[in-house]
C-alpha positions as CSV (number, residue, x, y, z in Angstrom):
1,X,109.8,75.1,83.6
2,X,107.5,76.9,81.1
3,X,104.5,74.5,83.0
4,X,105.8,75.5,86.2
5,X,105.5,79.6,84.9
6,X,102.2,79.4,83.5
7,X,100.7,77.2,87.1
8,X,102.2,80.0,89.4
9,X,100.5,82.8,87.3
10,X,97.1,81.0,86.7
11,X,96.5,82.5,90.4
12,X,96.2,86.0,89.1
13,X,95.2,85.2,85.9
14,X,91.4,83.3,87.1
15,X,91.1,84.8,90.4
16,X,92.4,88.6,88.9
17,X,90.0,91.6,89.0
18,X,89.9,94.7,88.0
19,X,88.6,97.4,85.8
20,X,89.5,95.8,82.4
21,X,87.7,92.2,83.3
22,X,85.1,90.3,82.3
23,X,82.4,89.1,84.9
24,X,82.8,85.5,83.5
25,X,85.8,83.6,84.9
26,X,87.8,81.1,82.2
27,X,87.9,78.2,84.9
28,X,88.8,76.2,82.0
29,X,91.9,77.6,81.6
30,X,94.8,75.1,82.2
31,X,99.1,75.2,81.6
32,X,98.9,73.8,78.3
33,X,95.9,76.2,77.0
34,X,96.2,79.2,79.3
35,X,97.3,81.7,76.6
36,X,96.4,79.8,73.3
37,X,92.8,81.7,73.6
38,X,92.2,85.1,73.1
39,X,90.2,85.0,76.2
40,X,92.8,84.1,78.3
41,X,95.6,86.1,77.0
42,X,93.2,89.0,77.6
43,X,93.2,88.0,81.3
44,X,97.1,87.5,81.7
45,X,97.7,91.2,80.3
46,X,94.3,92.5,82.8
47,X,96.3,91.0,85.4
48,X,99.4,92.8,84.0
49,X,97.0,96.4,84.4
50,X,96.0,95.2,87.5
51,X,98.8,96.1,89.8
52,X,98.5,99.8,88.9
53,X,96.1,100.0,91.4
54,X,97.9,98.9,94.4
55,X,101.5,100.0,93.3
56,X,100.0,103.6,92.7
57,X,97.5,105.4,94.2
58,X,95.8,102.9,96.6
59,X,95.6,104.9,100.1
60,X,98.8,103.3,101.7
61,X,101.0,104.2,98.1
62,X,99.4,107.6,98.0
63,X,102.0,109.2,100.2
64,X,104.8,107.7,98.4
65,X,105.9,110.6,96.4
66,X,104.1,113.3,98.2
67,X,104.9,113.4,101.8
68,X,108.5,114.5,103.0
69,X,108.0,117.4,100.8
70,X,107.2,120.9,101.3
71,X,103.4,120.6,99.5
72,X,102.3,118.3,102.2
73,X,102.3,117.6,106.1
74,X,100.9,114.8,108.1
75,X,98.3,115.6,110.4
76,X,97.4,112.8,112.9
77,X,101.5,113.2,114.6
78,X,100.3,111.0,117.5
79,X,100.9,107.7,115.2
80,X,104.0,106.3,114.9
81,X,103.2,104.4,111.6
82,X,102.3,105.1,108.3
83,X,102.5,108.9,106.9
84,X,104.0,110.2,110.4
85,X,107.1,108.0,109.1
86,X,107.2,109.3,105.9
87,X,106.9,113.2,106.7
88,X,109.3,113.5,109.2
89,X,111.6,111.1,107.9
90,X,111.9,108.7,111.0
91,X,111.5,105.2,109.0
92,X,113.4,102.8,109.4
93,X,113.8,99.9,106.2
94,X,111.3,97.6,108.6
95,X,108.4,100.2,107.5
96,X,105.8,98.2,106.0
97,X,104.7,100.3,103.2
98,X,107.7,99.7,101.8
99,X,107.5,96.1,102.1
100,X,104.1,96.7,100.2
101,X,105.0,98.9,97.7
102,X,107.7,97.1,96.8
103,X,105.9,93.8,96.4
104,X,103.2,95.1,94.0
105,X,105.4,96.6,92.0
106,X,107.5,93.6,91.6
107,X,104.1,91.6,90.9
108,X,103.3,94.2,88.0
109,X,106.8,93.7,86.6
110,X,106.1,89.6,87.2
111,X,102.7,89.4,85.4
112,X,104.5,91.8,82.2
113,X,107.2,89.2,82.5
114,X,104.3,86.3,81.9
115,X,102.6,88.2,79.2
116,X,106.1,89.4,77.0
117,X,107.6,85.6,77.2
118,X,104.5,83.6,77.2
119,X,102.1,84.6,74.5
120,X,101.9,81.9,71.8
121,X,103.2,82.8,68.1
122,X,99.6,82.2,66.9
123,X,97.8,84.8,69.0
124,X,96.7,87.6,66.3
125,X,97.0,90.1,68.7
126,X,100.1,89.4,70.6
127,X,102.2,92.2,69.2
128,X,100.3,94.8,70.4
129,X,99.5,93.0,73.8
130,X,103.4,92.4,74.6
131,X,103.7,96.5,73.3
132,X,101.4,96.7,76.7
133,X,103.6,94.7,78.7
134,X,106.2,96.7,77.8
135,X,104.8,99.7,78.8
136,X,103.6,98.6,82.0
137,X,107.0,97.2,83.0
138,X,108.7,100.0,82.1
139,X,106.0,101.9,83.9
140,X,106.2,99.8,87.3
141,X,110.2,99.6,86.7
142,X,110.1,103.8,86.4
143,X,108.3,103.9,89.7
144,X,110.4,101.4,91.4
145,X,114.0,102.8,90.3
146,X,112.6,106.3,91.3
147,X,111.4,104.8,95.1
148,X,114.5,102.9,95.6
149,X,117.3,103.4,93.5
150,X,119.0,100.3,92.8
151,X,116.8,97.2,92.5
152,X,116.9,93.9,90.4
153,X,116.4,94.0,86.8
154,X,113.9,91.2,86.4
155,X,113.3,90.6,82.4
156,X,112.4,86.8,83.0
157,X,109.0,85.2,83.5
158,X,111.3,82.2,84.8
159,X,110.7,81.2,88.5
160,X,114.0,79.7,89.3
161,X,115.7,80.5,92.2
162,X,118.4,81.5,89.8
163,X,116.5,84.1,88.1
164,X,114.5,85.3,91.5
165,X,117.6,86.3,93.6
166,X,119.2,89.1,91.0
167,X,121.7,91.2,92.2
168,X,121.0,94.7,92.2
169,X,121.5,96.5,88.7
170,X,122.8,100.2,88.2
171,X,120.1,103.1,88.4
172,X,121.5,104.2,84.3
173,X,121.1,100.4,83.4
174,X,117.6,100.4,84.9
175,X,116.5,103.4,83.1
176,X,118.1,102.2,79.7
177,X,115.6,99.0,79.6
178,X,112.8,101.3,80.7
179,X,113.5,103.2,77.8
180,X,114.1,100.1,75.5
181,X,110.3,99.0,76.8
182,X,108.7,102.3,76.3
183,X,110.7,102.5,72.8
184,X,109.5,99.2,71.8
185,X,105.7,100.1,73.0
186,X,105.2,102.9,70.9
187,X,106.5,101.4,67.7
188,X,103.3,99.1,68.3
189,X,100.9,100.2,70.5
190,X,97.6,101.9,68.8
191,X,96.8,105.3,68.6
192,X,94.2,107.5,70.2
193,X,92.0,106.7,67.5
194,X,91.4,102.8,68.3
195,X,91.4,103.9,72.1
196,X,90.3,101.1,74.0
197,X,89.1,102.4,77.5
198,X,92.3,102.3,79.9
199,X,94.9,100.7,77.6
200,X,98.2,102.5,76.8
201,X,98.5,103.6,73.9
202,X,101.4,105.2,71.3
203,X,100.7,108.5,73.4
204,X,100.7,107.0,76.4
205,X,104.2,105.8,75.5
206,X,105.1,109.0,74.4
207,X,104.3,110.8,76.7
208,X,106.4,108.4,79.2
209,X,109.4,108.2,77.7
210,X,108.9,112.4,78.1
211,X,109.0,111.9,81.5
212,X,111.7,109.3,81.8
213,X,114.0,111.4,79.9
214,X,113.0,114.3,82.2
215,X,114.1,112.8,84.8
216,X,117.3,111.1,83.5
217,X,118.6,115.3,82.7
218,X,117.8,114.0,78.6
219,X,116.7,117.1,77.6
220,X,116.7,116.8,74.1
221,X,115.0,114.0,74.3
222,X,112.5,115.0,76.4
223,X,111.9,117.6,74.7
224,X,111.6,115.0,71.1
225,X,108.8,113.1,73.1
226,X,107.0,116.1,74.3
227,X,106.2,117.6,70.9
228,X,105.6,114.5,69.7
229,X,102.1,114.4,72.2
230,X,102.0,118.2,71.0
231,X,102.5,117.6,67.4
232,X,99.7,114.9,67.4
233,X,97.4,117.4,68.4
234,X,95.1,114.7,70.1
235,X,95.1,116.2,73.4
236,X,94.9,119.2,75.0
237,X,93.8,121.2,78.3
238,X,89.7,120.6,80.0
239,X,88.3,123.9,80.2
240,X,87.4,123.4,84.2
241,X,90.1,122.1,86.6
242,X,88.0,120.1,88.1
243,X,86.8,117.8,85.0
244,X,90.9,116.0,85.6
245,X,89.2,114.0,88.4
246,X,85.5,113.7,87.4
247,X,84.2,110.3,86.7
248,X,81.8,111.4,84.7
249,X,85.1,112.9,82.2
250,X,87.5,109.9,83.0
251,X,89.2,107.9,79.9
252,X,87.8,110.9,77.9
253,X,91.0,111.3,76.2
254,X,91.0,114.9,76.5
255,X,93.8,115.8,78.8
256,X,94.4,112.6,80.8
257,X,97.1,110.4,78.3
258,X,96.7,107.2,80.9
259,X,94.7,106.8,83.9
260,X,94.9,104.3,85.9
261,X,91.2,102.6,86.5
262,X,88.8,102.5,88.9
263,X,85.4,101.9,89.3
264,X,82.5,101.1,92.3
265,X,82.7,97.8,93.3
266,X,80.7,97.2,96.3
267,X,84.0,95.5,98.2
268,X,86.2,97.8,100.2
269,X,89.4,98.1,98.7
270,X,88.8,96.0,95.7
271,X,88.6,97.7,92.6
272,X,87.1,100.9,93.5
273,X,89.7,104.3,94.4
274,X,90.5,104.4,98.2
275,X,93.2,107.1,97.9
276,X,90.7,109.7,99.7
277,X,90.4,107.3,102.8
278,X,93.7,109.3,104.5
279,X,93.3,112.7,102.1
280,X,89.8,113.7,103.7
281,X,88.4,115.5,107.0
282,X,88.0,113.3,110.0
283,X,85.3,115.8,111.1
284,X,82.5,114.8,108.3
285,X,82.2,111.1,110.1
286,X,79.2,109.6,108.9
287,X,79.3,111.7,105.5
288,X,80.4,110.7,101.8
289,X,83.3,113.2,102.2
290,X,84.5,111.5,105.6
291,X,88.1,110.5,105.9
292,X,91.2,109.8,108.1
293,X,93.0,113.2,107.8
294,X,95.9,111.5,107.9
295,X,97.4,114.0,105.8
296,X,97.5,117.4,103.9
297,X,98.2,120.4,102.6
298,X,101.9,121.7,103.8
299,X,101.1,125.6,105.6
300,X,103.3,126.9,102.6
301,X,101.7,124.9,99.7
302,X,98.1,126.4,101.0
303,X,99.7,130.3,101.2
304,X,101.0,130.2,98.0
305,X,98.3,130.1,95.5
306,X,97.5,133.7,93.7
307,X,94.2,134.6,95.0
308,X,92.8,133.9,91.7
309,X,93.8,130.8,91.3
310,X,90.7,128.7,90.2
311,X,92.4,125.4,90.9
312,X,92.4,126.5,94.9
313,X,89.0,125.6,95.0
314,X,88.9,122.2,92.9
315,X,91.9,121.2,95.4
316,X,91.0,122.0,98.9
317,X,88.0,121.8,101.3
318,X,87.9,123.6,104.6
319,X,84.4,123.2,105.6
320,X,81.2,120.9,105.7
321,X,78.4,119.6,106.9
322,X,78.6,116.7,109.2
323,X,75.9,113.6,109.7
324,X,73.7,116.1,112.0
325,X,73.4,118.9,109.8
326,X,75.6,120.8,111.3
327,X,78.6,123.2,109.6
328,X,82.1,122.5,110.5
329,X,85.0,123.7,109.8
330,X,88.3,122.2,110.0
331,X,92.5,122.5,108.6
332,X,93.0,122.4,104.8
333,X,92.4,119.1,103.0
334,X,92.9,117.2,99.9
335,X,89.3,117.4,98.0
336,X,90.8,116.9,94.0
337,X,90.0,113.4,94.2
338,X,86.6,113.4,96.5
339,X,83.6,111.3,95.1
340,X,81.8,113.1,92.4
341,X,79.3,110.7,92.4
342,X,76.4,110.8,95.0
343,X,76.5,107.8,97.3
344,X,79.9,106.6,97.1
345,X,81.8,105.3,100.0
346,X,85.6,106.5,100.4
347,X,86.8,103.5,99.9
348,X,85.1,102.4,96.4
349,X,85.5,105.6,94.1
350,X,84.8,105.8,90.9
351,X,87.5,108.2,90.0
352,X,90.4,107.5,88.4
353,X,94.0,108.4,88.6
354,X,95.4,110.3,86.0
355,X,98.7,109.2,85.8
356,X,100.0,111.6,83.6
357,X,98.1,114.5,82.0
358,X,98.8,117.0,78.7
359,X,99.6,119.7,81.8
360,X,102.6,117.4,82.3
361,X,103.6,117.6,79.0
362,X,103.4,121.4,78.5
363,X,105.7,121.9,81.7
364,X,108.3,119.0,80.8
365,X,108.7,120.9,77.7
366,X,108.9,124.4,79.7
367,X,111.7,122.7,81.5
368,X,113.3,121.0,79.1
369,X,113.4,124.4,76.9
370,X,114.9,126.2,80.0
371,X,117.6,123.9,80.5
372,X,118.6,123.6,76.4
373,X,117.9,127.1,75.1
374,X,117.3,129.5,78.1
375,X,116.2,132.4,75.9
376,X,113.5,130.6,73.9
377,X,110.0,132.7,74.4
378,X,108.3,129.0,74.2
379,X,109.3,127.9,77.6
380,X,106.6,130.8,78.6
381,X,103.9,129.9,76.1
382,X,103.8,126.4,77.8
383,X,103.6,127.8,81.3
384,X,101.0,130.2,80.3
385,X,98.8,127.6,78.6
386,X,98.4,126.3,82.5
387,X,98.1,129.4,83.8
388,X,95.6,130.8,81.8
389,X,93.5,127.7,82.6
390,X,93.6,128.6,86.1
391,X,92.7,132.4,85.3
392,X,96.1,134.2,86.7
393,X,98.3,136.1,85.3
394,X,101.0,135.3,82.6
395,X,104.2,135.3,82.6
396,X,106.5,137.2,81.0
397,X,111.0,137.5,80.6
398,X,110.6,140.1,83.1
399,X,111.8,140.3,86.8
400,X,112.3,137.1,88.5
401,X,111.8,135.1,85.1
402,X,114.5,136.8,83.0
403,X,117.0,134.0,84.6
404,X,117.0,130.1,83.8
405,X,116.9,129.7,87.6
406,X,114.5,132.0,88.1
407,X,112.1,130.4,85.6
408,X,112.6,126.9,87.3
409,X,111.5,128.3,90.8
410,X,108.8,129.9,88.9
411,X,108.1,126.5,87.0
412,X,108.3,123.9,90.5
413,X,105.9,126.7,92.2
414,X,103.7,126.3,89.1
415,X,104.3,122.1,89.0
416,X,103.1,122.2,92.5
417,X,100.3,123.9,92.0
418,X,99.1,122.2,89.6
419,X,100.0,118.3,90.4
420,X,99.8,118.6,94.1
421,X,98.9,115.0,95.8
422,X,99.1,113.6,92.1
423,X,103.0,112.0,93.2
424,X,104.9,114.3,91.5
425,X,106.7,116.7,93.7
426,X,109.2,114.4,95.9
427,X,110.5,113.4,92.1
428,X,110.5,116.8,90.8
429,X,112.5,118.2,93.6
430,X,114.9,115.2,93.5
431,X,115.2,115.8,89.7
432,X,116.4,119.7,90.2
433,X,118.2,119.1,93.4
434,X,115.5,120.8,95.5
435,X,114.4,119.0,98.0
436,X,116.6,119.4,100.8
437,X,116.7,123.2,100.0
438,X,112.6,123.7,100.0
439,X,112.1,121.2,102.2
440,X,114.2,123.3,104.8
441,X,112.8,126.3,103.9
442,X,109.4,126.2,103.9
443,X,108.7,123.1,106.6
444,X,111.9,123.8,109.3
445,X,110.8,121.3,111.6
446,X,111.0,118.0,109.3
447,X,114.2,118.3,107.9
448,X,115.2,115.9,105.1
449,X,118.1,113.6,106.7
450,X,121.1,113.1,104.1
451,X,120.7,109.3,103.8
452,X,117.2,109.9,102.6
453,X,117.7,112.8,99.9
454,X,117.2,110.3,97.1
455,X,115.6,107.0,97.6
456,X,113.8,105.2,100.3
457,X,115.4,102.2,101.9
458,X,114.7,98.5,100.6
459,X,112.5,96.6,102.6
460,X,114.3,94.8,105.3
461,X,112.0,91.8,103.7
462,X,113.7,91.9,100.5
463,X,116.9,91.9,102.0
464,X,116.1,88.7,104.1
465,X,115.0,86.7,101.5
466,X,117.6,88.1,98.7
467,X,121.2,87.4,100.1
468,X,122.3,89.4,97.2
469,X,120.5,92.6,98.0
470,X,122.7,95.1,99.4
471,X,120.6,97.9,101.8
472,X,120.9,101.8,101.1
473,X,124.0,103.4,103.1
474,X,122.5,104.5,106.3
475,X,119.6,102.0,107.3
């Protein structure tokens, strides 16, 4: 069986590419030596960071987390597929961005399955490598349990049938082993100061488990993990907005904790950043700052920022000049993550995605604070770190802030303008109970159906080839 493993991921392990490979391909590699070489466990755990890409922030995931929420609308309504589905609710479990999704997510969790049971005693370095596997998985796990609720706990790098059709496991028992794999990650993953470019490191980690116990209502724990980044004092706020999505700043270690890589690669879709391929104007055709305008900023999300709001300008473009020179203008767009870099197609950025940022931190910690101790001052020194940043006003105990609900609408406005399109929003306003309420409120017309307050549907794919699998009440 352990042959049989190591032949079915030899696939991703040779053919593999991404950021974190070498040009030279270990042909050589066979079952009985794939991992006894440094060389080659490098390449299983590469394959492992591979599926970041797809399961996160390629153009098709990008909407996963954003639309059906009150900071973003879909734009091109005469589609039937894709991000129509997803704003106004009307998928059905055959969607096939689900089916996607899904399936790379589930390869991520595969490939950390490979690298955590597979690794040979002998390796000098395997401790820390499975402490990457770790965090990965829980990392791909975190992201599936929050997409889909219940979904197979796969801990095995086995490929019998036995192990492959799992049952669905509880959402609490799904976020314990998340926990146990972030836990067991920090304990051995390095620090900031043997960062190697893109790894995860004890931070990283950290700074995870902040957020999983965020969203599991942990408080006090979250609260443990967020001073813990704090206390490090490794990271800490850019001075401009914009240097979060600069390539020329990326894996600078300043702000960004992980980032999920990037970088030109001449192939469309390979390994370079396609998430601005649906974000950007349609109008600019022919232009490095052409897209699909598949989607953008919700009406209420683009009213809402103070007028001195630096970050207004870093996140939204309005107007251009087209392939003949001329000026045009056009409805609101996503321009965080446009191509810094002269020459650049859409489809093969160099940017990377910063999966979670010291911003992150300060405001889980806000939160956190408001929910434990309600009258603690520090809840508004993190939200005024950000703020100040951004050159608007503090806060203060007064008014609409002197109440712990209060501060969280003050905190989810400030969480949105801060994180919008970074994948955040759907989760936080699931987290606080929200969703339907904004949602509602502020885009009327695209009501958020009961059946779909929480999770999206499985894939009708999974279903058909796991007779175990049983579909989310409603679809």
């Amino acid at each position: 069986m352990k042959k049989e493993v190591i032949i079915l991921i030899l696939a991703f392990v040779i053919f593999g590419c991404n950021q974190f490979l070498e040009e030279e391909t270990f042909s050589q590699l066979t079952p009985e030596n794939a991992f006894d070489s440094p060389e080659g466990a490098q390449k299983a755990l590469n394959g492992a960071y591979a599926m970041l890409q797809d399961g996160f922030d390629r153009k098709w995931s990008a909407g996963l987390g954003v639309l059906g929420t009150d900071e973003a609308t879909s734009y091109n309504d005469i589609y039937t597929d894709h991000e129509v589905q997803l704003d106004k609710y009307s998928y059905s479990s055959e969607y096939d961005i689900f089916q996607a999704v899904y399936t790379d997510l589930f390869e991520g969790v595969k490939r950390c399955n490979v690298v955590i049971e597979q690794l040979p005693e002998s390796l000098s370095e395997r401790e820390v490598m499975i402490g990457q596997a770790k965090f990965l998985r829980g990392v791909y796990y975190f992201e599936l349990v929050n997409l889909f609720g219940k979904v197979p706990l796969w801990l095995t790098s086995s490929a019998d049938k036995d192990h492959l059709e799992l049952p669905q496991s509880p959402v609490d028992e799904i976020y314990n082993q998340i926990v146990i794999d972030l836990t067991e990650a920090e304990l051995v993953l390095p620090s900031k100061a043997v960062y190697d470019e893109g790894k995860a490191t004890q931070y990283a980690a950290q700074a995870m488990l902040a957020r999983v116990y965020l969203q599991m209502l942990d408080y006090e724990n979250a609260l443990k993990y967020c001073n813990k980044v704090i206390d490090s004092g490794e990271f800490g706020l850019h001075s401009d907005y914009a240097k979060i999505f600069d390539p020329e700043h990326k894996n600078e270690g300043v702000e960004n904790i992980f980032e999920i890589q990037h970088r030109i690669s001449y192939l469309s879709e390979n390994e370079g950043s396609t998430i601005n391929d649906f974000y950007l104007p349609i109008e600019l055709q022919g232009t490095s700052l052409t897209g699909w305008s598949m989607y953008g900023p919700s009406e209420y999300l683009y009213n809402s920022y103070d007028p001195d709001d630096k970050r207004f300008e870093v996140t939204f473009i309005t107007t251009g000049t087209n392939s003949a020179g001329q000026t045009v203008n056009f409805k609101p767009h996503c321009f965080k993550y446009h191509n810094r870099l002269a020459g650049i197609p859409v489809n093969d950025g160099e940017q990377n995605f910063p999966l979670i940022r010291y911003a992150d931190i300060l405001l889980m910690k806000a939160e956190a604070i408001n929910e434990l101790t309600p009258g603690n001052s520090d809840k508004f020194q993190c939200i005024n770190e950000i703020r100040e940043r951004a050159g608007i006003d503090l806060i203060t105990s007064e008014g609409i802030n002197s109440t712990k609900e209060g501060f969280l609408k003050t905190l989810l406005e400030e969480r949105m303008h801060e994180f919008c399109f970074e994948k955040m929003r759907k989760r936080d306003l699931i987290r606080t109970g929200k969703l339907q309420e904004y949602v509602s409120e502020r885009k009327p017309e695209r009501p958020v159906p009961a059946k779909a307050m929480y999770y999206y549907p499985l894939p009708l794919s999974a279903i058909d080839a796991n007779p175990l699998l049983i579909q989310l009440e409603g679809y």
